[in-house]
Every structure is written in structure tokens, then in C-alpha cells.
N, C-alpha and C positions, 0 to 999 in steps of 0.2 A: 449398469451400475450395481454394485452389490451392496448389500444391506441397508436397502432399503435409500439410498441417497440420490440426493438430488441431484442434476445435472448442474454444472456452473459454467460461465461462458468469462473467458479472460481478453479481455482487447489490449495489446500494445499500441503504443503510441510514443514514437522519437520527437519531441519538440523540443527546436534548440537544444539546450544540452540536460532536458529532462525526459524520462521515459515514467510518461502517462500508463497506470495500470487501472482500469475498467475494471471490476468485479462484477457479474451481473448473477444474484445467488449468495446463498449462503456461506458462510467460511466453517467449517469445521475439521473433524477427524478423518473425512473421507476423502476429500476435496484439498487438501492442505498441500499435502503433496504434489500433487499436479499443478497449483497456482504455483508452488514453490520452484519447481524444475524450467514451469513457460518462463518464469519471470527473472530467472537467474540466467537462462540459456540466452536472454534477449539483452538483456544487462550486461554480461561479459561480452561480447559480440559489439557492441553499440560503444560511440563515443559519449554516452550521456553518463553527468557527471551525479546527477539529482533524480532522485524518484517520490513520484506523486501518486498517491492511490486514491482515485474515485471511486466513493462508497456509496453512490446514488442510488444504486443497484445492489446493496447490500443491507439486507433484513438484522440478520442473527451473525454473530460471530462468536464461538466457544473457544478455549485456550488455544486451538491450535492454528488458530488465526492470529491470537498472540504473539506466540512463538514465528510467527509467518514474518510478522511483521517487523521483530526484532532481530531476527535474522537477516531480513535484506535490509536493515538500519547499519546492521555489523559492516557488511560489504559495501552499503554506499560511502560511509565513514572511513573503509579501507581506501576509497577511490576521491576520498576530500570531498564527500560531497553532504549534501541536506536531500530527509524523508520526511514526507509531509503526507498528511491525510485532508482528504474534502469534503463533504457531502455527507456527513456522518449522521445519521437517525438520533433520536432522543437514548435508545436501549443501545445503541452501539457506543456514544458518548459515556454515558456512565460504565460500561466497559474498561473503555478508554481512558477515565479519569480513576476510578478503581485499581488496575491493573498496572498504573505509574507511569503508562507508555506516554502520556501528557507532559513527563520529564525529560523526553528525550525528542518527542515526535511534534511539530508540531499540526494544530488542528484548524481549517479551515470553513466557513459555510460555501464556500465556491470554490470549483475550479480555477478560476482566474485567483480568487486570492492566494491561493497557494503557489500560483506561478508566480505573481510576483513577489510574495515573499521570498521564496527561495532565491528567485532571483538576487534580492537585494542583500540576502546574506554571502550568498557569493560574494558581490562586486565588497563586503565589507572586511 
């Protein structure tokens, strides 16, 4: 990795018609990219209509995890679907509620709660 950047590990996961995204690492300027391309490449490919990101595994996230996130919002909303966050730290929250992405995204303390929300917006 160049400058200095961390390694980051991305898990997919197709359940029912959500793809589970595992961040295990940091999100920033170095890394943004590469979560970007795994998670888009796996997303068009897939019948899933909803996307979940597990942030259990995620410390720090700077703008361009932001932008990460608002971007696969654009395309699951292309595709009728709901993007939900889980597992979010205390410093990733306040991010998250700073940055507006709370108006669009919503925020989970569990995995499981975020599947069944999503869920029930579907069926609504």
C-alpha cells in the first residue's frame, strides 16, 4: 500500500435480497476506492435489492467514506431499494449525524436490526 495506508478487508454477503458489506479498517482517501469498485462490482452482478454496511470493524471514517456511502445510496435507490448502516462506534456516529447522512441512511446498533428494518420498508 502506498502512503503510508492501511490495509482494509471488505466481506460480501447476499442475504435474501440484501448485500451485507463487512468493512474490517479504516474508510478513507486511500481505501475508498477499492471498497467502491468490490461493492459496486458485487451489487450489479447480484439480485439484491438493499444494502447493509457493518461498521463493527470500522474505527475512523474521513469524507471519503462519505462520499462512499452516498454513492451506493444513489444506486440502491436506482434499484427501489433501502441503505442502512450498523454497528457504528461513538466517532463514526457523530460523523454520521454531522454529515446529514442520518437524512437519508438509516442507523442501526445491530445487524439484525437493520435487516429487519429494511425488511419492513420493503414489504411497506
Amino acid at each position: 500500500m502506498e502512503n503510508g495506508a492501511k490495509a482494509v478487508d471488505v466481506m460480501l454477503l447476499e442475504r435474501n435480497k440484501n448485500l451485507i458489506v463487512k468493512i474490517i479498517g479504516d474508510i478513507d482517501q486511500h481505501n475508498a476506492e477499492e471498497i467502491r469498485e468490490k461493492v459496486d462490482k458485487t451489487f450489479e452482478r447480484s439480485r439484491c435489492r438493499h444494502m447493509i454496511f457493518d461498521f463493527s470493524g470500522v474505527a475512523f471514517m474521513d469524507s471519503s467514506g462519505i462520499g462512499l456511502l452516498i454513492g451506493r445510496y444513489k444506486n440502491v435507490r436506482n434499484r427501489g431499494g433501502t441503505v442502512a448502516i450498523a454497528n457504528m462506534n461513538r466517532d463514526l456516529g457523530r460523523i454520521y449525524n454531522i454529515s446529514g447522512l442520518k437524512k437519508i441512511i438509516g442507523s442501526f446498533d445491530t445487524l439484525d436490526q437493520a435487516e429487519k428494518q429494511v425488511e419492513n420498508r420493503a414489504r411497506a
